[in-house]
Each structure stands twice: as C-alpha cells, then as structure tokens.
RODO-2510 file (C-alpha; in nm, 4 decimals, decimal comma):
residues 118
     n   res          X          Y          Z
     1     x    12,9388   -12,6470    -9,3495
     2     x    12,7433   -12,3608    -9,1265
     3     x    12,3664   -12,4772    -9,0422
     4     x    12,2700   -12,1879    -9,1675
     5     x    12,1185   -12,0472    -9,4827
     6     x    12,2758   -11,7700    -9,6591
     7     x    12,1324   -11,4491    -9,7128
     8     x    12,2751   -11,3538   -10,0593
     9     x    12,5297   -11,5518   -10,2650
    10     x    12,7245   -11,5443   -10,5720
    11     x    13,0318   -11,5844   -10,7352
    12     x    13,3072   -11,3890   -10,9143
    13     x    13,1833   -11,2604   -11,2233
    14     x    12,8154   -11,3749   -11,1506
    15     x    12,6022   -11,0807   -11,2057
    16     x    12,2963   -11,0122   -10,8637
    17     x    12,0742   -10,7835   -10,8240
    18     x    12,1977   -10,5666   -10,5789
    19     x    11,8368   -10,3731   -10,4807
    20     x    11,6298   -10,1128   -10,6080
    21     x    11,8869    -9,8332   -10,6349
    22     x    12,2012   -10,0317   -10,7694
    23     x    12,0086   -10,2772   -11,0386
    24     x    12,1916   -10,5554   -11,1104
    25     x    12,5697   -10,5795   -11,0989
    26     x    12,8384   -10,8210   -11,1758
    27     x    13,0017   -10,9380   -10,8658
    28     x    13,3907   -10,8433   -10,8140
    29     x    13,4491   -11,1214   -10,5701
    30     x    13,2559   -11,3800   -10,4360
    31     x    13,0658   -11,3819   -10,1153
    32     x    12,8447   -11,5504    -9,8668
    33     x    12,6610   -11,3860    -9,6434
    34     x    12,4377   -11,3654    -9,3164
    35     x    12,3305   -11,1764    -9,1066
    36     x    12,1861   -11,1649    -8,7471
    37     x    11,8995   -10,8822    -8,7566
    38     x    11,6443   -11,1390    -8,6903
    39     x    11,7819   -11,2374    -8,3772
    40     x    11,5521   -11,0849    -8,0701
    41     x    11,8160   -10,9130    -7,8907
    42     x    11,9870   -10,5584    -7,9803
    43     x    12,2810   -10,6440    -7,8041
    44     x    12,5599   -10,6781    -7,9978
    45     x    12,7325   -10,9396    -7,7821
    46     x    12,4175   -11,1428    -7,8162
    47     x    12,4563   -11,1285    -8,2035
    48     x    12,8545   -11,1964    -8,2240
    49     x    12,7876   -11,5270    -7,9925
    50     x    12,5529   -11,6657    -8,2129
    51     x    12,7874   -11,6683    -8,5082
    52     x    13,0554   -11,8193    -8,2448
    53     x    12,7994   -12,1128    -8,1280
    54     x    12,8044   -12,1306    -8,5422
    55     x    13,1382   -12,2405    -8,5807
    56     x    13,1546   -12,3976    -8,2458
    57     x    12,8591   -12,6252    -8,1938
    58     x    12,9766   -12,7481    -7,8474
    59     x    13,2435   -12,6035    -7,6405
    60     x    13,5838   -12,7186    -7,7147
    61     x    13,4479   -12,8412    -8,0539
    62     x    13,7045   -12,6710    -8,3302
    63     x    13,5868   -12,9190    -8,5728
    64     x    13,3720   -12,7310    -8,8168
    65     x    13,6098   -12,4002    -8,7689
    66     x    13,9421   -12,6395    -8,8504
    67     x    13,6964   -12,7596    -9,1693
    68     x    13,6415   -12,4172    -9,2636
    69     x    13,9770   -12,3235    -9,1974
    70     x    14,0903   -12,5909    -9,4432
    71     x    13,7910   -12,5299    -9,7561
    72     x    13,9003   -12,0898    -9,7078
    73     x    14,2871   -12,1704    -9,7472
    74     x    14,2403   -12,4031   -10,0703
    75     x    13,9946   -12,1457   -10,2566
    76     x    14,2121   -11,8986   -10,0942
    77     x    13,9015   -11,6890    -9,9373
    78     x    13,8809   -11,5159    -9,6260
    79     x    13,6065   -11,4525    -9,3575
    80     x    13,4927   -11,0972    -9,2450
    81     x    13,2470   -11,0218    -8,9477
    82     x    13,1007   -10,6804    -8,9869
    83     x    12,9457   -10,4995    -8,7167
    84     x    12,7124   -10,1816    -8,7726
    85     x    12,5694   -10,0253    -8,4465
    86     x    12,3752    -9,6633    -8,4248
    87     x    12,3118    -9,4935    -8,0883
    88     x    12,2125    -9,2300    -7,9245
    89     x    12,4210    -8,8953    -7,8766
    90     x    12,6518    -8,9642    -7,6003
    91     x    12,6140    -9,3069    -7,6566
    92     x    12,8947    -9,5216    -7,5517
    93     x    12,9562    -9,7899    -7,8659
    94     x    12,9600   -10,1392    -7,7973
    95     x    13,2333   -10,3854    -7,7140
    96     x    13,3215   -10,6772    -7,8965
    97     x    13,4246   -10,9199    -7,5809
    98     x    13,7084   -11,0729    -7,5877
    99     x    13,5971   -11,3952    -7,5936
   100     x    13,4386   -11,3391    -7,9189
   101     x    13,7458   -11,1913    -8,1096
   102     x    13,9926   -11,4764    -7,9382
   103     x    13,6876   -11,7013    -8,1530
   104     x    13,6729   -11,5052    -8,5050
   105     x    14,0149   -11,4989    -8,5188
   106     x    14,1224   -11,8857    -8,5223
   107     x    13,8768   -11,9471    -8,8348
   108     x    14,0755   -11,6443    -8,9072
   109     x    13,7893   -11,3669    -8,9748
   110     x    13,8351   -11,0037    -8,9622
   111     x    13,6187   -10,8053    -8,7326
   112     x    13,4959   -10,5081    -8,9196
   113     x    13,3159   -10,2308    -8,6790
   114     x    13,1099    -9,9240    -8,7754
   115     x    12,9586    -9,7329    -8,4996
   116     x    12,7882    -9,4053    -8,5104
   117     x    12,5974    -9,1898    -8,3012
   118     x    12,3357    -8,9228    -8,3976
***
C-alpha cells in the first residue's frame, strides 16, 4: 500500500537475522519497517513529513491512510513511528510539529521519541 520498500520484514514466528551481534532470532511479532536515514536532511521535521506525504500522497487525500486503517484493524496490527535524535550538550531536542502528530495519529500510529544529548 506505501510506495515504499521495506527495510526488514518478517512475520511472527519467522526466524531473521538480526546482525552480527544477535545472530539469528525468531521474531515475537511481526513487523515492517523503514526508515528515513537516507533522506539528505538532519532535521527531524524533514524526516517525519516524508512519512506523512507517505500516507498522504496529495493534500486532503486520506485514501491510502483510511486503506491502511482498514488492512491494521482486520490483522489487528498497529503502527509505531520511532524517533532517535543525539545532540550536542545543551542541546535543545527536537519537536515533533503538530501537524505531523495530528497526521500519525488518524492512521492511528504511536510516536515513539528517544533523545539524548552527550
């Protein structure tokens, strides 16, 4: 449904190799997953709006969130959006605008944030 490929897949029970330190493991719940790091920009913002323009192609378009909405509650799934951000001492952390959240959270998807400074 997202024109988009994902990053890692399986399903419950399906064993994946997990990387070099955790081997291969058998998968607890499903998931599919994607991620943003290849975008150009570091801004956060930047990286949460491309997953909106995702599930809204045009403005005003819920069509492929009210799809996805429909295929999550008859496999009874859920969406989560996690953020990871590392600054600077001091730093302030980023802000997830309000915009974005208002977005994420008619699919519904849970916003999931981990910031940290040095």
């Amino acid at each position: 449904m997202l024109p988009v490929a994902p990053k890692r897949t399986h399903r419950k029970g399906e064993t994946f190799y997990a990387g070099p330190r955790a081997g291969n493991l058998t998968g607890c719940t499903g998931i599919w997953y994607f991620d943003t790091r290849d975008a150009s920009s570091r801004d956060l913002a930047d990286h949460l709006r491309r997953i909106v323009e995702l599930l809204y192609p045009e403005p005003g378009n819920a069509d492929r969130v009210n799809r996805l909405r429909e295929e999550m509650g008859g496999e009874h799934v859920s969406a989560r959006v996690s953020c990871f951000w590392y600054g600077d001492p001091g730093a302030r952390p980023p802000i997830v605008p309000e915009d974005v959240r208002a977005a994420l959270t008619s699919l519904p998807a849970e916003i999931e944030m981990d910031f940290h400074t040095a």
